[in-house]
N, CA, C and O of each residue as an XYZ file, in Angstrom:
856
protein
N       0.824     -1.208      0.000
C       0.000      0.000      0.000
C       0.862      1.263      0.000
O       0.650      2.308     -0.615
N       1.744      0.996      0.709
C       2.750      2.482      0.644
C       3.582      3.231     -0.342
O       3.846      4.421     -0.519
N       3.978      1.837     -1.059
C       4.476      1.659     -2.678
C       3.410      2.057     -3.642
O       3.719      2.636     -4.684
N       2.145      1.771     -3.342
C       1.515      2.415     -4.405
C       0.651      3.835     -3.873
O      -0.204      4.364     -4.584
N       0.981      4.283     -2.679
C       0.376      5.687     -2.171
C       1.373      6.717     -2.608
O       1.172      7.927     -2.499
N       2.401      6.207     -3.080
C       4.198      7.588     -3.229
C       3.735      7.198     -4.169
O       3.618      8.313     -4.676
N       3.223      6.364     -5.118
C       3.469      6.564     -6.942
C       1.881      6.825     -7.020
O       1.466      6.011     -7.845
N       1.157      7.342     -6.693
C      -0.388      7.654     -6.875
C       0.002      9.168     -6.439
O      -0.557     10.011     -7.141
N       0.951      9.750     -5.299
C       0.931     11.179     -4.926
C       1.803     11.970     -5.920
O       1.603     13.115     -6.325
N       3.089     10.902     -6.319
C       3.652     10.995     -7.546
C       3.420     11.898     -8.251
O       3.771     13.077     -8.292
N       2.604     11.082     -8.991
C       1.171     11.809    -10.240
C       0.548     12.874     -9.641
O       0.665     13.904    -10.304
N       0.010     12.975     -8.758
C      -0.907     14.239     -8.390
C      -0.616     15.333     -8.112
O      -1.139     16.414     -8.385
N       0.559     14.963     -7.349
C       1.656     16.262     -6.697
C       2.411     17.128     -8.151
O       2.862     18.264     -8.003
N       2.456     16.471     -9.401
C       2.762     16.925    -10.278
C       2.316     18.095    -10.800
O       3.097     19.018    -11.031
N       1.208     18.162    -11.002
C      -0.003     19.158    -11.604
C      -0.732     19.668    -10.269
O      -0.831     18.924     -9.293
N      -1.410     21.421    -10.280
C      -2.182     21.517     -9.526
C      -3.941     20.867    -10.005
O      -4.894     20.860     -9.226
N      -3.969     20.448    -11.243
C      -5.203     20.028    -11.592
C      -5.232     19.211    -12.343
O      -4.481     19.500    -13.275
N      -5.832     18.046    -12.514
C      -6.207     16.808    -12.941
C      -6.782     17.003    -13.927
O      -7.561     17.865    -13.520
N      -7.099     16.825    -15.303
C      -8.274     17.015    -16.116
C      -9.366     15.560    -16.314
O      -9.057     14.539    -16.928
N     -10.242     15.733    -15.845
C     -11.560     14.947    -15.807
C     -12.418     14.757    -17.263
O     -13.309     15.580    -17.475
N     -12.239     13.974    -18.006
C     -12.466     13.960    -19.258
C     -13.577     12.914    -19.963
O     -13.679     11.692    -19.855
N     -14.349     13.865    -20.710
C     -15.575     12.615    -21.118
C     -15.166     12.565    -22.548
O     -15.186     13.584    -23.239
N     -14.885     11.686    -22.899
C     -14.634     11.264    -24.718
C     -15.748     10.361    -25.172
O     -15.958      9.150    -25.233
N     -16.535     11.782    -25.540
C     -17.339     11.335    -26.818
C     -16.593     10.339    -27.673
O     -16.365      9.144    -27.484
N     -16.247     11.217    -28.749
C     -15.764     10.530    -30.070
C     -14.219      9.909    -29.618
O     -13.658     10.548    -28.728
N     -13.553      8.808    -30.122
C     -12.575      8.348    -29.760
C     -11.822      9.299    -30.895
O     -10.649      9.033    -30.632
N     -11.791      9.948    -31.648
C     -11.171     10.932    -32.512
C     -10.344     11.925    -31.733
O      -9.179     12.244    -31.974
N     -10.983     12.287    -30.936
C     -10.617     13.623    -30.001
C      -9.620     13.330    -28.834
O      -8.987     14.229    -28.280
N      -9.498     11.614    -28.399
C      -8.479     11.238    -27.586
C      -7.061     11.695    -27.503
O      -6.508     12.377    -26.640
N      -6.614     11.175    -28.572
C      -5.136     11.711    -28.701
C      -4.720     13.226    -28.800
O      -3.966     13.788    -28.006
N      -5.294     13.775    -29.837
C      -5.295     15.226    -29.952
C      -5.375     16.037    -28.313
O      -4.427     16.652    -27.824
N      -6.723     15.857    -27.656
C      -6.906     15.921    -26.766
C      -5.777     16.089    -25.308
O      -5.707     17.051    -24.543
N      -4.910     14.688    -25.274
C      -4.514     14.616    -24.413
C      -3.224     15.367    -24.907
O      -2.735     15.981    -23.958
N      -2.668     15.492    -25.805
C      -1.605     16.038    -26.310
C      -1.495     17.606    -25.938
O      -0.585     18.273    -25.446
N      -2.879     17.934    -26.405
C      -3.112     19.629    -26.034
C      -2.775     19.928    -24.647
O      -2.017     20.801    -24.226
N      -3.614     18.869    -23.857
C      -3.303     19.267    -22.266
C      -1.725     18.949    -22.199
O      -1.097     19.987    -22.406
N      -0.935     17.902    -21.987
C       0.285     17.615    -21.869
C       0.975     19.160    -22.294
O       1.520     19.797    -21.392
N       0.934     19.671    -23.551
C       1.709     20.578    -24.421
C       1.766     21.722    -23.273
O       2.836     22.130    -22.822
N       0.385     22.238    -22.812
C      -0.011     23.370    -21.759
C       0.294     22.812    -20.113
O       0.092     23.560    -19.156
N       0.578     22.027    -20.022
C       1.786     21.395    -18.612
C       0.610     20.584    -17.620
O       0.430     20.798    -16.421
N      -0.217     19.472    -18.592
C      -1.066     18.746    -17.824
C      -0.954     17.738    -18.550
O      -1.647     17.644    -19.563
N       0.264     16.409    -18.063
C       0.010     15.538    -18.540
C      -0.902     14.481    -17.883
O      -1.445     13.650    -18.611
N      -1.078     14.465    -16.718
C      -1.853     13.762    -15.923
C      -3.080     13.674    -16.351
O      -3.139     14.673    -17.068
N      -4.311     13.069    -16.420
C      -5.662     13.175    -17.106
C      -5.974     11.606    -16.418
O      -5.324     10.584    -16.200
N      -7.732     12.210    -16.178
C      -8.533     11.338    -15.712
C      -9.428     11.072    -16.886
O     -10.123     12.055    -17.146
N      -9.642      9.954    -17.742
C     -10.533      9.138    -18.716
C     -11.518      8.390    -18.043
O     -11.355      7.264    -17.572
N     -12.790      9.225    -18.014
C     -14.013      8.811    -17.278
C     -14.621      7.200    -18.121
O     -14.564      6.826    -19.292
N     -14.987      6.788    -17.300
C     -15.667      5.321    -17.819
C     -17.115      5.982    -18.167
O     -18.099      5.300    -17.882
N     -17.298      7.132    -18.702
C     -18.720      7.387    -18.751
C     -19.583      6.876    -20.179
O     -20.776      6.714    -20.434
N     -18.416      6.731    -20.881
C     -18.554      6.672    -22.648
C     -18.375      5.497    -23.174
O     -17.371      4.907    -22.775
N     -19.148      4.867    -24.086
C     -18.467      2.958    -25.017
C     -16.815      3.449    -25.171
O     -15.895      2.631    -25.161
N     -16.679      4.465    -25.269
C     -15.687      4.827    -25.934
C     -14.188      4.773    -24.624
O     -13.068      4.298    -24.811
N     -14.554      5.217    -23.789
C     -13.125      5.447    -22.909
C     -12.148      4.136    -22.805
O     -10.961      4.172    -22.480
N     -12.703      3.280    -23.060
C     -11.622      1.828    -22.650
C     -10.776      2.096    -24.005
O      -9.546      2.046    -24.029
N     -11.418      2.328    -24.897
C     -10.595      2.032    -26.214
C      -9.714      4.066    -26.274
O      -8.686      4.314    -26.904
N     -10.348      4.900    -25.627
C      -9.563      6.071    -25.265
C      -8.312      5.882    -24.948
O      -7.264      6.065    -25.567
N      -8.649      5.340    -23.497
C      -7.061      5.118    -22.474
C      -5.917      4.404    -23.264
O      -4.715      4.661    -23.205
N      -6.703      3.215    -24.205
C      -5.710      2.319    -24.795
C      -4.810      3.397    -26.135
O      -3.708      3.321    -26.680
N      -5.923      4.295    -26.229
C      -5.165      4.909    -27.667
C      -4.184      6.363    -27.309
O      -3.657      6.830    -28.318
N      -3.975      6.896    -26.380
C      -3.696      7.526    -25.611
C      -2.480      7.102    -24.444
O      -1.768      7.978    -23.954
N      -2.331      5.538    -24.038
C      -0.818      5.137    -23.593
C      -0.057      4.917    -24.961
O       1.150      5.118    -25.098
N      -0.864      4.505    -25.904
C       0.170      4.033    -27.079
C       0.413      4.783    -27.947
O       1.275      4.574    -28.801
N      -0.526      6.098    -27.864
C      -0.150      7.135    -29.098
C       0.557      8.634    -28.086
O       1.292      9.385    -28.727
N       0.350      8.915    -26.870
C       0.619     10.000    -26.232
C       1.718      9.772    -24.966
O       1.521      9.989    -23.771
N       2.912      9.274    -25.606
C       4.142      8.850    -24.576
C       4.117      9.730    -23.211
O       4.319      9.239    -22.100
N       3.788     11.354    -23.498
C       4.251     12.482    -22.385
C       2.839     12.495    -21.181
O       2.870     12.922    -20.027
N       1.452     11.763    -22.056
C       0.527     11.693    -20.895
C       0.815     10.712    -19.672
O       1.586      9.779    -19.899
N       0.427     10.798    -18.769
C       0.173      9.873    -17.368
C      -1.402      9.339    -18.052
O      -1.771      9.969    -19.043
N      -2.150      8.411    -17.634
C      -3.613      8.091    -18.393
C      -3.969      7.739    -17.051
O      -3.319      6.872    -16.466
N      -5.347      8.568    -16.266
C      -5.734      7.473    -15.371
C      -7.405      7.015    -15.598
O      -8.165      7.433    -16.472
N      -7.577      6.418    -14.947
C      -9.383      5.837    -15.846
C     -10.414      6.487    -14.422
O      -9.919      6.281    -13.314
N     -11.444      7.050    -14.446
C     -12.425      7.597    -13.716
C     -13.530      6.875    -13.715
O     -13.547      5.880    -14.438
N     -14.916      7.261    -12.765
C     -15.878      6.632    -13.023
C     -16.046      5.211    -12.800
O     -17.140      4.647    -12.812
N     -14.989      4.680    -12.606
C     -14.800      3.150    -11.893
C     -15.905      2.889    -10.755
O     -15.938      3.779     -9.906
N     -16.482      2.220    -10.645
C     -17.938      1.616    -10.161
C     -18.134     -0.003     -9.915
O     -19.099     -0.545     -9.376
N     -17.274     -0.456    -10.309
C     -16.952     -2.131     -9.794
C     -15.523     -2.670     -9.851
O     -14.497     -2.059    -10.149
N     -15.677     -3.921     -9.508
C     -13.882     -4.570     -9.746
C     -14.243     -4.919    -11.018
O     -13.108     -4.926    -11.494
N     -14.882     -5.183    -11.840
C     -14.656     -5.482    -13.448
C     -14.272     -4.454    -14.140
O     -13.595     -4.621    -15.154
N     -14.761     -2.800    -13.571
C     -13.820     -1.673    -14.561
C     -12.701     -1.753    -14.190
O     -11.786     -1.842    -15.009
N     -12.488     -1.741    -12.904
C     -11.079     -1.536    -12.234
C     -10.016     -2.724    -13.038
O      -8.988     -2.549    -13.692
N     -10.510     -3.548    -12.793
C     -10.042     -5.029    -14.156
C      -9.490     -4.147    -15.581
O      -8.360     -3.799    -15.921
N     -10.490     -4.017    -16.055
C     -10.715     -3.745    -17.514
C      -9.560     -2.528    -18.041
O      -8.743     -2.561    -18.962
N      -9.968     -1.180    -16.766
C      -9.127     -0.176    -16.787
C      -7.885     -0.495    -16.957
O      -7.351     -0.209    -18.029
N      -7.130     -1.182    -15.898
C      -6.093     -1.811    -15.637
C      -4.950     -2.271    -16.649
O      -3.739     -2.120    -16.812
N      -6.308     -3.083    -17.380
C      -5.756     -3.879    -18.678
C      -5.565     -2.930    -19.724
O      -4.639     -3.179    -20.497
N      -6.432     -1.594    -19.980
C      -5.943     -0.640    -20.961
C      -4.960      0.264    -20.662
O      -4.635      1.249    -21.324
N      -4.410     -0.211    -19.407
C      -3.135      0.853    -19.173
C      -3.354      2.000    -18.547
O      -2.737      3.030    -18.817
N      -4.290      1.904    -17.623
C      -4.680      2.926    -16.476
C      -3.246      3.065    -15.574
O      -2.759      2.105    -14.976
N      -2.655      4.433    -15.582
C      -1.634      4.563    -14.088
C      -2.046      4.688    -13.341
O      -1.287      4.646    -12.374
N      -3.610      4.964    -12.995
C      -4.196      5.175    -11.692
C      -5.260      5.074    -11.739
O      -5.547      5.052    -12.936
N      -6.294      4.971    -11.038
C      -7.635      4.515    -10.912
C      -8.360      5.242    -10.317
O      -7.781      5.329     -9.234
N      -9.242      5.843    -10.251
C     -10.471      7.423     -9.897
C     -11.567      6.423     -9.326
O     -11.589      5.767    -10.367
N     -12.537      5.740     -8.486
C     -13.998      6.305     -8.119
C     -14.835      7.316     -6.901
O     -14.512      7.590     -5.745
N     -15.754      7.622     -7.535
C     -16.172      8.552     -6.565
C     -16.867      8.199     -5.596
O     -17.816      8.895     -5.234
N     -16.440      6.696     -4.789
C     -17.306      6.517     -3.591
C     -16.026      4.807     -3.605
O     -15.014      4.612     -4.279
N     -16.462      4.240     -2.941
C     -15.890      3.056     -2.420
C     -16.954      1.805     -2.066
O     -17.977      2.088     -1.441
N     -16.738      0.631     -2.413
C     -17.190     -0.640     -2.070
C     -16.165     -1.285     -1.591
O     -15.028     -0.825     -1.488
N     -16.594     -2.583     -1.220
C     -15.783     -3.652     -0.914
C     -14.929     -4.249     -2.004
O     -13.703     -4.343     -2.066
N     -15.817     -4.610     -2.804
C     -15.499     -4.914     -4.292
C     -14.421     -4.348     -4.763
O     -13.405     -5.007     -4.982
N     -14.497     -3.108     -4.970
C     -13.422     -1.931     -5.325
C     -12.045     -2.281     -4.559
O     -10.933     -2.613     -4.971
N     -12.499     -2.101     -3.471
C     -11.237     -2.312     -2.641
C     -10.543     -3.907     -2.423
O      -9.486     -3.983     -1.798
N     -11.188     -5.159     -2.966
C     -10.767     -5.815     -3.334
C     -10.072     -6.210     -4.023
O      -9.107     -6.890     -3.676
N     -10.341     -5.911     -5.195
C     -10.086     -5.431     -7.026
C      -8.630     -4.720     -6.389
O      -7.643     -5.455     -6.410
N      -8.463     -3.361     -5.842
C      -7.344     -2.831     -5.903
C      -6.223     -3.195     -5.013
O      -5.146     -2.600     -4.981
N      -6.624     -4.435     -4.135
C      -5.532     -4.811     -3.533
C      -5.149     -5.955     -4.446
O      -4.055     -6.510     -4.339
N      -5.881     -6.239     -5.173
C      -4.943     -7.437     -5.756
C      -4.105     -6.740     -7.204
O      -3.481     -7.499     -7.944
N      -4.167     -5.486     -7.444
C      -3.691     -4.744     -8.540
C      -1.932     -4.065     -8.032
O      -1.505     -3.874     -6.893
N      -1.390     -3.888     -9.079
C      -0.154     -2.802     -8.811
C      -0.643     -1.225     -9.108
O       0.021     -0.242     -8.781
N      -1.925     -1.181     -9.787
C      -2.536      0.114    -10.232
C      -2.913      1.139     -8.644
O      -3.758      0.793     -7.819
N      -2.284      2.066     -8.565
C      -3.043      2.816     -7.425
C      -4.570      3.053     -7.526
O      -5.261      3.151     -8.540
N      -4.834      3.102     -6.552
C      -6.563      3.075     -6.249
C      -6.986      4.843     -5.646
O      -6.643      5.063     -4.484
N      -7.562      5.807     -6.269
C      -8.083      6.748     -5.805
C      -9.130      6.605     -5.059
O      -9.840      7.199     -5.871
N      -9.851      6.345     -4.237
C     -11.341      5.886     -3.809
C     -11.973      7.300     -3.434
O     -11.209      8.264     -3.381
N     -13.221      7.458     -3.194
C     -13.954      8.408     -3.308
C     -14.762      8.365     -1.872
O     -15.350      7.360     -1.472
N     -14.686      9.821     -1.043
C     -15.513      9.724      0.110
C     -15.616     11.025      0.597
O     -14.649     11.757      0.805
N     -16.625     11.276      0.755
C     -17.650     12.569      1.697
C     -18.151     12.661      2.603
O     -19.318     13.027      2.462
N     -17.799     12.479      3.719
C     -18.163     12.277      5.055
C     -16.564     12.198      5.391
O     -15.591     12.143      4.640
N     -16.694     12.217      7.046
C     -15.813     11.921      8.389
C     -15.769     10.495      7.979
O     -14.998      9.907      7.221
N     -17.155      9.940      8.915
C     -16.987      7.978      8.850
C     -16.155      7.406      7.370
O     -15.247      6.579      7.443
N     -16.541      7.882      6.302
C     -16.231      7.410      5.232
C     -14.346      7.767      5.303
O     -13.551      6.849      5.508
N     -13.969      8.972      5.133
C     -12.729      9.398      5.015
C     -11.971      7.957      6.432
O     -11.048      7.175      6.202
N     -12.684      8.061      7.616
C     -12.147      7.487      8.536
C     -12.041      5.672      7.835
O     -11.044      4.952      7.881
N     -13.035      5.419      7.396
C     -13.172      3.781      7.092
C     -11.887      3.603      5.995
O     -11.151      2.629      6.152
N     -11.646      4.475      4.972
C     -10.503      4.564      4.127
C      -9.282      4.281      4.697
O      -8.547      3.384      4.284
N      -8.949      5.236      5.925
C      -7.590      5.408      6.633
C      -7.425      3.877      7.003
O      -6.438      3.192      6.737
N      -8.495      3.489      7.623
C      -8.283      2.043      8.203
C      -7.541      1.003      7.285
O      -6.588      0.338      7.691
N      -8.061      0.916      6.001
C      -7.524      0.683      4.794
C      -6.330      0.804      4.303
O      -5.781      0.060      3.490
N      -5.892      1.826      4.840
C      -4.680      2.028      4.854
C      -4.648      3.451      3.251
O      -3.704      3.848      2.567
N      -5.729      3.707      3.235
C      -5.865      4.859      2.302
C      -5.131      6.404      2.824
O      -5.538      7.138      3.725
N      -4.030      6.583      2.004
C      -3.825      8.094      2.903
C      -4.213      9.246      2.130
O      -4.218     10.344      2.689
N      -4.638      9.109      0.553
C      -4.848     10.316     -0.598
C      -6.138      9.722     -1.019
O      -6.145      8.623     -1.573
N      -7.205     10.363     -0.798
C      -8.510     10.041     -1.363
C      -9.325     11.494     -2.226
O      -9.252     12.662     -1.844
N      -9.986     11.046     -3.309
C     -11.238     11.527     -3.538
C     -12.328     12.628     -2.690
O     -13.273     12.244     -2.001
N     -12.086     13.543     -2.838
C     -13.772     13.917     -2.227
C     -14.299     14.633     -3.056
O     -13.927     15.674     -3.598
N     -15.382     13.904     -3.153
C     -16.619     13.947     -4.048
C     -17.913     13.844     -3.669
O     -18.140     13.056     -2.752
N     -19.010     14.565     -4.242
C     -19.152     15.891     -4.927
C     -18.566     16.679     -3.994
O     -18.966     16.863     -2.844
N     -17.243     17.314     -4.715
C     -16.518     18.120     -3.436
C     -17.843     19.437     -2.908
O     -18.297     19.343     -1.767
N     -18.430     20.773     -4.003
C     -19.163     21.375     -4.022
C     -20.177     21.087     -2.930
O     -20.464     21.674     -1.887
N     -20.594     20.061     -3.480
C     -22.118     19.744     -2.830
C     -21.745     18.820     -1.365
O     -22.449     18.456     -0.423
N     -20.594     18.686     -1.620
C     -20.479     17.919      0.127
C     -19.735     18.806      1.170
O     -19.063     18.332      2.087
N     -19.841     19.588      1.039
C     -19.233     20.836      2.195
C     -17.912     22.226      1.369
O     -17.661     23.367      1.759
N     -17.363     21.455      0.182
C     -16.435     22.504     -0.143
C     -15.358     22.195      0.240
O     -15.065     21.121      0.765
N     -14.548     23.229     -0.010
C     -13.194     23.676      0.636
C     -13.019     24.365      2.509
O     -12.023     24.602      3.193
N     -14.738     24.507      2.826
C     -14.817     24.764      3.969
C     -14.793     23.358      5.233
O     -14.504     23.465      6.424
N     -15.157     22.223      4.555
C     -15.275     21.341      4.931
C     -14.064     20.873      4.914
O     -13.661     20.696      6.063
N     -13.104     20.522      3.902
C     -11.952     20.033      3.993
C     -10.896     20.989      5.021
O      -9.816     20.476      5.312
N     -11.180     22.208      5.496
C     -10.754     22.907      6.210
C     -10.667     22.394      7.504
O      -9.684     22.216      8.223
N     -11.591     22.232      7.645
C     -12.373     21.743      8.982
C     -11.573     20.566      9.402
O     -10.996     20.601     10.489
N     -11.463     19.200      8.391
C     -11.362     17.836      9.166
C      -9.897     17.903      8.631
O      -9.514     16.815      8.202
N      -8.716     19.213      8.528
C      -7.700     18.953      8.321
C      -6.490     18.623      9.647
O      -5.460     17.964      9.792
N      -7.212     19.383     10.308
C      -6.642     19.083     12.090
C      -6.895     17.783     12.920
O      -6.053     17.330     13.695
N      -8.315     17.127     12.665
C      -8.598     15.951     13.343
C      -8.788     14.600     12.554
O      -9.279     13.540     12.943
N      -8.164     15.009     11.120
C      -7.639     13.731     10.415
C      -6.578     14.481      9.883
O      -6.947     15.199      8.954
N      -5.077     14.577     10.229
C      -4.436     15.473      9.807
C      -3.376     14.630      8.513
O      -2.619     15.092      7.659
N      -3.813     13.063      8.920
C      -2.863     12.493      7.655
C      -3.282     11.716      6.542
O      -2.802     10.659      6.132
N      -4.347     12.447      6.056
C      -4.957     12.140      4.935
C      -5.334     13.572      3.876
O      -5.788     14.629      4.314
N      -5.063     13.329      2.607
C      -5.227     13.983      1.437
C      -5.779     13.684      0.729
O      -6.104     12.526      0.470
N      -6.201     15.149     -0.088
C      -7.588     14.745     -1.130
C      -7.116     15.425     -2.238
O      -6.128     16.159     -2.216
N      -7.980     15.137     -3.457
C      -8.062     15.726     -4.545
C      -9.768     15.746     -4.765
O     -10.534     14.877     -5.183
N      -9.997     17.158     -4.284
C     -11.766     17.153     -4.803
C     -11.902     17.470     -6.159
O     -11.158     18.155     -6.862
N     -12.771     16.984     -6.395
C     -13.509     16.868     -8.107
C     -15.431     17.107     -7.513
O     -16.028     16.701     -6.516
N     -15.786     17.797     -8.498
C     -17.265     18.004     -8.594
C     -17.599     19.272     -7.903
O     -17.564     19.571     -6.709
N     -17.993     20.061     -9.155
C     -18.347     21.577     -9.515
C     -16.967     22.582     -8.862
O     -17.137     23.406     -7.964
N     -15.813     22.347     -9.427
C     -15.017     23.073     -9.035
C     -14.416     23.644    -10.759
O     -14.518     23.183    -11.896
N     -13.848     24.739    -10.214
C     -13.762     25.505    -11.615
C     -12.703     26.527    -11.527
O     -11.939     26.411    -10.568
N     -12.490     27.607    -12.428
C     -10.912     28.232    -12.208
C     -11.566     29.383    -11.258
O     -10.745     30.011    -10.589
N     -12.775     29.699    -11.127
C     -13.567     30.592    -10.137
C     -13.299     30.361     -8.590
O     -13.315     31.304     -7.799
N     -13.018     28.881     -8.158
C     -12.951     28.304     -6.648
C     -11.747     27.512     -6.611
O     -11.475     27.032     -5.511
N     -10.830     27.228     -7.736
C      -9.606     26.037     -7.679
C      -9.134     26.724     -6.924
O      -9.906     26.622     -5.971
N      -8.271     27.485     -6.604
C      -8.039     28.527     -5.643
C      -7.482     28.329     -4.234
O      -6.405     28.328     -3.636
N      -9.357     28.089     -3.932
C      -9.898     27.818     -2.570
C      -9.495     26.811     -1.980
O      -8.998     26.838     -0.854
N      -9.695     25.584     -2.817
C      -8.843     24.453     -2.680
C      -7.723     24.165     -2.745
O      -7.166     23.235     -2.163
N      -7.249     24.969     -3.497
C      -5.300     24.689     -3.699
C      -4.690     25.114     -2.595
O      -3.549     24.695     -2.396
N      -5.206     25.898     -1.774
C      -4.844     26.657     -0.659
C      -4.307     26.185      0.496
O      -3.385     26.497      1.250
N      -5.586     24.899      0.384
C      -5.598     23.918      1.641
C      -4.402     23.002      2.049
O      -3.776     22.553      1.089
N      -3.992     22.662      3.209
C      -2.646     21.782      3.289
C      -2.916     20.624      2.916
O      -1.964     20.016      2.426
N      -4.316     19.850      2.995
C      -4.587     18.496      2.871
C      -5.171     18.479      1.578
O      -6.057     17.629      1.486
N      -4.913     19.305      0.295
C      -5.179     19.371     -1.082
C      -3.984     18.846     -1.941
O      -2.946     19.459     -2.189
N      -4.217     18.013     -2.211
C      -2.933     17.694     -3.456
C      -3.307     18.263     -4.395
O      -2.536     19.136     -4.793
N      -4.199     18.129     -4.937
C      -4.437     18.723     -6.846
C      -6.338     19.108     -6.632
O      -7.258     19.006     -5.820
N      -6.087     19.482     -7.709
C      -8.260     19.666     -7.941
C      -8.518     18.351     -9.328
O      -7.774     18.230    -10.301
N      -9.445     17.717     -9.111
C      -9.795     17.531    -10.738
C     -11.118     18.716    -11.477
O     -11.894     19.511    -10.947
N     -10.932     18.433    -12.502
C     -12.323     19.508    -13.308
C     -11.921     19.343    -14.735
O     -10.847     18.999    -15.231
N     -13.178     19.711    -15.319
C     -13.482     19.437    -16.616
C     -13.017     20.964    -17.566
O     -12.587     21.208    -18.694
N     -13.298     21.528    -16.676
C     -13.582     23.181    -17.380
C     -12.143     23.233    -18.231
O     -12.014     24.156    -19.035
N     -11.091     22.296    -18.079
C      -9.386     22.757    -19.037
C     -10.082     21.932    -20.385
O      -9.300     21.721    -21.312
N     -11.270     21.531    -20.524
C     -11.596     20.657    -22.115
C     -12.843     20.696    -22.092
O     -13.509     19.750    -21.671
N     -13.382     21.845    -22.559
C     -15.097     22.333    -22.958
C     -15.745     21.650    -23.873
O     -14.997     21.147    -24.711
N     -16.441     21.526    -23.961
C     -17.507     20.353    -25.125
C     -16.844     21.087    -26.621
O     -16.127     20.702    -27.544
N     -17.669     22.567    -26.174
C     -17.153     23.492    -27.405
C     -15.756     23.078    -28.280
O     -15.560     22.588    -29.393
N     -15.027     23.471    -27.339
C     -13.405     23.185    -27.586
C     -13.083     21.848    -28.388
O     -12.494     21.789    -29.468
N     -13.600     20.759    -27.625
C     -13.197     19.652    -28.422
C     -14.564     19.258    -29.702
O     -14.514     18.309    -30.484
N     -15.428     20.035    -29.629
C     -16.322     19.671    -31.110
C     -15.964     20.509    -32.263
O     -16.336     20.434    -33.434
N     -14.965     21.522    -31.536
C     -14.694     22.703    -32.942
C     -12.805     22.195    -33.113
O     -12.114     22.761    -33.960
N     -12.235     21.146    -32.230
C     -11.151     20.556    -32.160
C      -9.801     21.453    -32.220
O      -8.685     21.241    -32.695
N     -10.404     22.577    -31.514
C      -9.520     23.710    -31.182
C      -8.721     23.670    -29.960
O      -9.007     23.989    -28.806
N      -7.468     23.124    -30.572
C      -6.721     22.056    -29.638
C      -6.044     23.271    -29.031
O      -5.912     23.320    -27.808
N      -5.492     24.509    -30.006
C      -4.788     25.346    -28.866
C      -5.489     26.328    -27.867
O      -5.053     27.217    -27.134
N      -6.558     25.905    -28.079
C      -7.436     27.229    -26.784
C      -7.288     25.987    -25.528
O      -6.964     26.191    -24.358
N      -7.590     24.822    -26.090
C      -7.355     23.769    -24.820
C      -5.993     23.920    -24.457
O      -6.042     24.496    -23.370
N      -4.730     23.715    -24.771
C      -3.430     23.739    -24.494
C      -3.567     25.293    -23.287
O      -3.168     25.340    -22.123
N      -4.429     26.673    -24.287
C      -3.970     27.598    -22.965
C      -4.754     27.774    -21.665
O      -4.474     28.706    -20.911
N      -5.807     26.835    -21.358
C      -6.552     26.561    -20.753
C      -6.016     25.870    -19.362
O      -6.234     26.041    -18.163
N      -4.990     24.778    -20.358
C      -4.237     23.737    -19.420
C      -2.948     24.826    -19.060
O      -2.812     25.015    -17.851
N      -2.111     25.469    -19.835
C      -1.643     26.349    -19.353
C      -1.458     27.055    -17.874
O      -0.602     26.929    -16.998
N      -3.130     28.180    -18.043
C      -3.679     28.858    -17.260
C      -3.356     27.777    -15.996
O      -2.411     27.827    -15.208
N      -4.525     26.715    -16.066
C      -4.350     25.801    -14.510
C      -3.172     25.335    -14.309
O      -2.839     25.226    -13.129
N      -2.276     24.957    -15.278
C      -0.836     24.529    -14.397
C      -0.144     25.408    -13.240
O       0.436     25.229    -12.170
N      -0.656     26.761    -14.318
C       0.215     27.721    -12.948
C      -0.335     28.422    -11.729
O       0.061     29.346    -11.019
N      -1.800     27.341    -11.760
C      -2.631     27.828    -10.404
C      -1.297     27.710     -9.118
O      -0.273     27.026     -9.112
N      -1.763     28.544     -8.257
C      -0.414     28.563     -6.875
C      -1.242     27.393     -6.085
O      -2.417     27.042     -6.188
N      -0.337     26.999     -5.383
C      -0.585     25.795     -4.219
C      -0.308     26.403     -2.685
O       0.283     27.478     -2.591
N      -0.581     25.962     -1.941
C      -0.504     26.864     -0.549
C       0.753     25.905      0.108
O       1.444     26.363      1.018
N       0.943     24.781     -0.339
C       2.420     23.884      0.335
C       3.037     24.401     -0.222
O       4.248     24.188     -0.161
C-alpha cells in the first residue's frame, strides 16, 4: 500500500489540476490529451462514462508517450479489471465498495477511492488509504469542509472533483490536505467539437500555474 500511495501522490503532486475527461468521439483522444500535456497537464482522468473510454485510455498510452492516463468513473472490480488492462496509471472512483477495494488490492494500479463524510474518510484510513477523492466536493461541504477535518484527520489527502472551476480552484489549492483539484472546465464540449486544440493547451496552461498553498 505504501508503494503504491508515493506513486499515486507521484502523479498528483505533479499538476495543480487533474483534467476529468468525457470522450465522446474516440477521434478527439489523442489530440486531446496532447493539447493538455503541451499546456503542462500531462496527468488526465478518462471517465468510464462513454463505449468509448476503454478504447480512449488504450489509444492515448500508445499514441501519447508524455501523458500519465488514469481511468475515472470506476464503479466495480470489473472496470477496475478492464481499466487496468488498458493501461490505467491510476484509478479514480467517486465513492468506495468492498469490491473496489478488493479489485485494488490485488492490482499494482493505485486506487483513488472516493468519500464525503468523516466515517467514510475514517473507514478509508483504516484501509490504509492516505490520498482520497472527495466527491461531490461542491455539494459535500467545499473547501470549507476540507478545512475543517484537516486538524482531526491530519494524515490524509484529497483531490476534490465536482463543480469546481478556475472561479474556486483557488480555494482548494490553498488547503494543506489538497494535493491537486480535478475539473473538466481545461476541455469544454465546445473546444473539443470545434477541435480547437490550442485554446485547450492555454486553458491547461492557465491551470498549471494555479499557486498551491504547500
Amino acid at each position: 500500500m505504501k508503494k503504491k500511495t508515493e506513486k499515486l501522490l507521484e502523479i498528483l503532486s505533479g499538476q495543480p489540476v487533474i483534467p476529468v475527461l468525457k470522450i465522446e468521439r474516440i477521434a478527439d483522444a489523442v489530440p486531446l490529451a496532447r493539447a493538455l500535456a503541451r499546456g503542462g497537464l500531462p496527468a488526465v482522468e478518462i471517465t468510464l462514462r462513454t463505449p468509448e473510454a476503454l478504447d480512449a485510455i488504450r489509444l492515448v498510452v500508445d499514441e501519447v508517450p508524455e501523458a500519465i492516463v488514469g481511468a475515472g468513473t470506476i464503479l466495480s472490480g470489473r472496470d477496475f479489471t478492464n481499466a487496468a488492462a488498458a493501461g490505467a496509471r491510476f484509478v479514480v472512483s467517486p465513492g468506495t465498495t468492498q469490491e473496489l477495494l478488493d479489485a485494488a488490492s490485488h492490482s499494482s494500479v493505485p486506487f483513488l477511492p472516493g468519500a464525503a463524510t468523516p466515517s467514510e474518510i475514517m473507514a478509508m484510513r483504516e484501509e490504509g488509504y492516505r490520498v482520497l477523492k472527495f466527491f461531490p466536493a461542491e455539494q459535500a461541504g467545499g473547501a470549507a469542509f476540507l478545512k475543517s477535518i484537516a486538524s482531526p484527520i491530519a494524515d490524509v489527502r484529497f483531490c476534490p472533483t465536482g463543480g469546481i472551476s478556475v472561479k474556486n480552484a483557488a480555494d482548494y489549492l490553498a488547503l494543506p490536505n489538497v494535493v491537486c483539484v480535478g475539473g473538466s472546465w481545461v476541455a469544454p464540449d465546445t473546444d473539443l467539437s470545434a477541435g480547437n486544440w490550442d485554446a485547450v493547451t492555454e486553458l491547461a496552461r492557465q491551470a498549471a500555474a494555479l499557486p498551491r498553498g504547500r
